[in-house]
C-alpha positions, -999 to +999 in steps of 0.1 A: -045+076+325-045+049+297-072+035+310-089+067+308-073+067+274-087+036+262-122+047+276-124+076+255-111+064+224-130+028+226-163+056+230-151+076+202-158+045+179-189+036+192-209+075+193-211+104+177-195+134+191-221+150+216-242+181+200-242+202+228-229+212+259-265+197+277-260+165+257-223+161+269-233+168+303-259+146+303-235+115+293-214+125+320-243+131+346-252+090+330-215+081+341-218+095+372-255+079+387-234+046+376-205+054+397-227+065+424-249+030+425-212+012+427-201+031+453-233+025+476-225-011+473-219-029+505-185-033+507-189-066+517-199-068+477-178-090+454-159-071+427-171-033+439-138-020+441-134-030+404-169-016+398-162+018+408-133+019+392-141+013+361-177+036+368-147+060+379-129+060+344-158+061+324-166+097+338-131+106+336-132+098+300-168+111+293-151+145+308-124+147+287-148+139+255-166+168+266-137+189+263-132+173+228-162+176+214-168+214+231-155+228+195-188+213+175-213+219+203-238+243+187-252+261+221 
């Protein structure tokens, strides 16, 4: 959960608070393609345990910013 922690505030610096509930779904959708092109990895890959889990925080951390930034969305 820090690590998700981290995540989330580390993107908090970077972007701007999604506008919408389409644009914050759309970030997470993002996370998730990534997690899914690490997990159909061979296994046999170097480093794809490491890959999906940090694909795996990122959309745990793109979730709870959408239930951050829920308050602004306009829609």
């Amino acid at each position: 959960m820090d690590e998700v922690e981290d995540e989330l505030r580390r993107a908090q610096r970077l972007h701007p608070p999604a506008h919408s509930g389409h644009e914050g779904w759309a970030i997470i959708k993002e996370e998730m393609d990534e997690l899914w092109e690490a997990v159909r990895l061979k296994q046999s890959t170097p480093g794809r345990a490491d890959k999906m889990r940090r694909e795996a925080i990122q959309v745990a951390a793109m979730a709870v910013r959408f239930l951050v930034d829920m308050d602004g969305f306009q829609n």
